[in-house]
N, C-alpha and C positions, 0 to 999 in steps of 0.2 A: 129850624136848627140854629142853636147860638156856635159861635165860632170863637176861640178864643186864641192868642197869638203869644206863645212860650218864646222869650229873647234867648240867642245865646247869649250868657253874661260872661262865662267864662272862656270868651273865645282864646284861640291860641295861633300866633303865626298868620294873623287876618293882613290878608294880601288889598291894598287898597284898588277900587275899581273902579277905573277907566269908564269902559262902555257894555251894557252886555249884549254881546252877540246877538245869542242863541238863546230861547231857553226851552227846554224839554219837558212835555208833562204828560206825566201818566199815573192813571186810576190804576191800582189792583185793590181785586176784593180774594178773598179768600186766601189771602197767602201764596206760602210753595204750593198750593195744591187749587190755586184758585185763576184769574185770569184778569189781565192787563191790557188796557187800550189808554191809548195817547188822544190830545184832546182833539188831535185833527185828523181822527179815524185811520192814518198808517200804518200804526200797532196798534194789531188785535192777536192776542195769540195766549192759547191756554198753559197755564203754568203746571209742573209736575215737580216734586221733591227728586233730588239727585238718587238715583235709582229707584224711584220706582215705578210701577207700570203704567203711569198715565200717556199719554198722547203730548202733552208741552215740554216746553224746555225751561229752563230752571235760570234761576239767576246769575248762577255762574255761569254758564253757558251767554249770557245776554251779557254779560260784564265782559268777558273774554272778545265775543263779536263788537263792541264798543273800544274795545282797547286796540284790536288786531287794527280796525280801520282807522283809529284817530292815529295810531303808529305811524300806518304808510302817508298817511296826510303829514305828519310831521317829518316822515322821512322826503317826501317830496319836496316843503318847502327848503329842507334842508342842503338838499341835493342843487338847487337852485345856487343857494349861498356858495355851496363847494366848489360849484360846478363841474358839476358829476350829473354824468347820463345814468338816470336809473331805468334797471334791466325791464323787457316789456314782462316778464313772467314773474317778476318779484313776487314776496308773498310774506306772511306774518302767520305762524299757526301758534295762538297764544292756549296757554292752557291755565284753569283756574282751579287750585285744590280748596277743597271747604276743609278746613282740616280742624282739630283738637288739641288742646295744651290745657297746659293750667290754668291757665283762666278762661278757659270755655272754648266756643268756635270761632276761627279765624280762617281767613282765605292767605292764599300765597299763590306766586304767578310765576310762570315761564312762557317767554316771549320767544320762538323758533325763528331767526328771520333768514330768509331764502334772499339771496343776491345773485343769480347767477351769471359769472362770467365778469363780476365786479373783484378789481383788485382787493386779496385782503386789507391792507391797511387803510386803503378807501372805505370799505364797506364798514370797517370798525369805527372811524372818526365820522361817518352818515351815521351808523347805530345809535354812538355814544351821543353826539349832536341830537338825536330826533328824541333820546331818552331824555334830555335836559330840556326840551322844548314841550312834548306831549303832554296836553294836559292832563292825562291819564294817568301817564308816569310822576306829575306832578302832586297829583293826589295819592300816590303809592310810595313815594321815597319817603325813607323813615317808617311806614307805617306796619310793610308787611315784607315778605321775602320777596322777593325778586331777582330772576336767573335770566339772563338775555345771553343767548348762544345765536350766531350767526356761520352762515353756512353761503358760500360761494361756489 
């Protein structure tokens, strides 16, 4: 099999880098309807198009689960800097619409975050702090709608 390596030429807003971390890799074949495994066998999990009857979960659903967690990781470290005790039942239930416009399909997000028993105006400057930090939200500002509601 020949391989061939498309540049972006027209990058835009290219963040120069440091060191990388992490990096994440995963095969899917078949699409929304088809199935994904990562290179070091801890995802394996079959995909299914948003509503319909198959057995997998969908990419929204996997982008949502990716956003909830790197959330509370940014909100931790943030809560550090603040120094703010975060709650032991905190929580993140982010929701992802595949949704429609004029120029075709787009996703948009709402991020629920549970603080319980965290002073409001704390838990809004941890929010607002972990939104400016996550790299999740980093790749979502500007791009798409985004609702963040926080709940103490």
């Amino acid at each position: 099999m020949e391989t061939t390596t498309i540049q972006n030429v027209t990058a835009i807003n290219v963040i120069p880098v440091k060191k990388v971390v992490y990096t994440g890799k995963v095969q899917v074949t078949g699409g929304r309807d088809g199935y994904a495994k990562s290179d070091d066998g801890r995802l394996q999990i079959d995909l299914t198009s948003p509503g319909a009857t198959g057995i997998g979960t969908n990419p929204e659903q996997l982008f949502a689960a990716g956003w909830s967690a790197c959330f509370i990781g940014a909100m931790t470290l943030n809560a550090a800097k603040l120094k703010l005790t975060l709650p032991a039942d905190l929580r993140v239930d982010t929701e992802v619409d595949l949704a429609t416009g004029e120029d075709g399909y787009f996703l948009q997000a709402r991020l629920n975050v549970t603080l319980p028993g965290m002073p409001l105006q704390a838990a809004h400057a941890l929010v607002e702090a972990a939104h400016q930090t996550c790299p999740y939200s980093k790749l979502s500002k500007g791009n798409i709608n985004v609702q963040i509601n926080v709940a103490i």
